[in-house]
C-alpha positions as CSV (number, residue, x, y, z in Angstrom):
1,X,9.4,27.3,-154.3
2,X,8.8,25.7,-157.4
3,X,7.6,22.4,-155.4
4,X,4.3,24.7,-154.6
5,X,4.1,26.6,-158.0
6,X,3.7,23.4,-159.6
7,X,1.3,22.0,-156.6
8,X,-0.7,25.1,-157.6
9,X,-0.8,24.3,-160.9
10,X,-2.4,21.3,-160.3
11,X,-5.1,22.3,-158.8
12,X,-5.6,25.2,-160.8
13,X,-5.7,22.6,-164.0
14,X,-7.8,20.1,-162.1
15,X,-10.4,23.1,-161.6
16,X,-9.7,23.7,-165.2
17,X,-10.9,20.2,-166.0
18,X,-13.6,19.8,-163.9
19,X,-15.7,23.1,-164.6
20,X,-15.2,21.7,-168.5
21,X,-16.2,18.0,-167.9
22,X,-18.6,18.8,-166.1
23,X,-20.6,21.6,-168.1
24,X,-24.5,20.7,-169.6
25,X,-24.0,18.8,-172.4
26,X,-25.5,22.8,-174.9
27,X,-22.5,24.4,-173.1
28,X,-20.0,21.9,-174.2
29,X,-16.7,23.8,-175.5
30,X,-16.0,22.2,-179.4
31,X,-12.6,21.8,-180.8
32,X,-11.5,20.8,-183.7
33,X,-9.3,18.0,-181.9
34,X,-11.9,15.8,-181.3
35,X,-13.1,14.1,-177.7
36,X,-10.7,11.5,-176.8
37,X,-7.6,13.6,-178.0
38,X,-9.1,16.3,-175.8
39,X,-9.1,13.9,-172.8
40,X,-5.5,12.6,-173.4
41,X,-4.4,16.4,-173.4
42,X,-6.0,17.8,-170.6
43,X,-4.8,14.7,-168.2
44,X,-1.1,14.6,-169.8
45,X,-0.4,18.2,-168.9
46,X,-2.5,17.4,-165.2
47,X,-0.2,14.4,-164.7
48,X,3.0,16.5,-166.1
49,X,2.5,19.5,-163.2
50,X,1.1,16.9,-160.7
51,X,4.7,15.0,-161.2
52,X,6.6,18.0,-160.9
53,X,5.1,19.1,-157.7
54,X,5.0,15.8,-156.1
55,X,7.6,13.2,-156.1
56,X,5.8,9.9,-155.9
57,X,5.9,7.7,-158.7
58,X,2.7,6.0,-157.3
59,X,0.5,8.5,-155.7
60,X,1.0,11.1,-158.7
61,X,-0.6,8.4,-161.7
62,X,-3.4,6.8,-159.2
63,X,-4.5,10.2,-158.1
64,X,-4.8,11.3,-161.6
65,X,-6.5,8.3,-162.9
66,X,-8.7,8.2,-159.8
67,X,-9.7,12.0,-160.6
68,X,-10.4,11.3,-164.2
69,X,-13.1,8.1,-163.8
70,X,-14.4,10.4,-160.6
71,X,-15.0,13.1,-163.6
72,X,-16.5,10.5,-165.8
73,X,-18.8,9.6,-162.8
74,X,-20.1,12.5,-161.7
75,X,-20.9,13.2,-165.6
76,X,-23.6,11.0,-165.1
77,X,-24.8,12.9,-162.6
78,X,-25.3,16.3,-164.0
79,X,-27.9,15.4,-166.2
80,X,-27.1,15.8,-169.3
81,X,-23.9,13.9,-169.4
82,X,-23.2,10.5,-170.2
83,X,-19.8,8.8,-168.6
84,X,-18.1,7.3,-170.7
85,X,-15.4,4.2,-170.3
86,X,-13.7,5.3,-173.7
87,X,-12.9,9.0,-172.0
88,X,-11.9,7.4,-168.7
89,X,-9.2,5.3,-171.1
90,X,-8.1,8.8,-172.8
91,X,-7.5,10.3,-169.5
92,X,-5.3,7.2,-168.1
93,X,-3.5,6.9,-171.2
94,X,-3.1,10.8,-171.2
95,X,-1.5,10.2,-167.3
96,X,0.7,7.6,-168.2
97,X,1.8,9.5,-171.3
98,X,3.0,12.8,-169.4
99,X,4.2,10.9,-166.6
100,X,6.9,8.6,-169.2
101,X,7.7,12.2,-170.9
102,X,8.8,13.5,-167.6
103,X,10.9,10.6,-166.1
104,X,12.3,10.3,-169.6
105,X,13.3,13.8,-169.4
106,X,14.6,13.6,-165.8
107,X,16.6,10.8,-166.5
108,X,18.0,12.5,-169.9
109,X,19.2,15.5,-167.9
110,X,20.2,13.6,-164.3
111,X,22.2,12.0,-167.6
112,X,24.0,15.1,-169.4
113,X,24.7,17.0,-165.5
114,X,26.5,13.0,-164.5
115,X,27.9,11.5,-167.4
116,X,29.1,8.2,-166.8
């Protein structure tokens, strides 16, 4: 059950990401965290659910990393939008951050339920 929460998850925060990326350049959302710390965010959580709900340590970071250049390309095909290589390195650096926080975290509490 929670295999297909998280599954869903996914692809509700891919959507998520998309319709954002890929707004006009007037519509942009602005935060106050700045661009690249927006991209590291937004692919650390996708990489965090996408891990959860699937269990390959290679599919899960290639698939994410594949979706965030494919993002970054189809930028520069709306229009208004420029891709950009610098977001494309937030967004792998994002996946590979959420992906060491969750095997760390598996392997801390695999750890405390089998102590050695």
């Amino acid at each position: 059950m929670k295999t297909k929460l998280y599954r869903s998850l996914t692809v509700i925060w891919g959507l998520v990401i998309s319709y954002f990326s890929l707004l006009p350049s007037d519509s942009m959302v602005i935060t106050s965290l700045g661009d690249k710390a927006e991209h590291f965010i937004g692919y650390c959580a996708l990489s965090i659910v996408a891990s959860l709900g699937w269990k390959s340590r290679s599919i899960v970071p290639l698939s994410c990393i594949i979706f965030g250049i494919a993002i970054e390309v189809a930028q520069g095909l709306e229009g208004s939008r420029t891709p950009s290589i610098a977001d494309a390195i937030a967004n792998s650096l994002g996946v590979v951050a959420g992906l060491t926080l969750v095997i760390f975290l598996q392997r801390r509490s695999s750890n405390n339920i089998n102590p050695e």
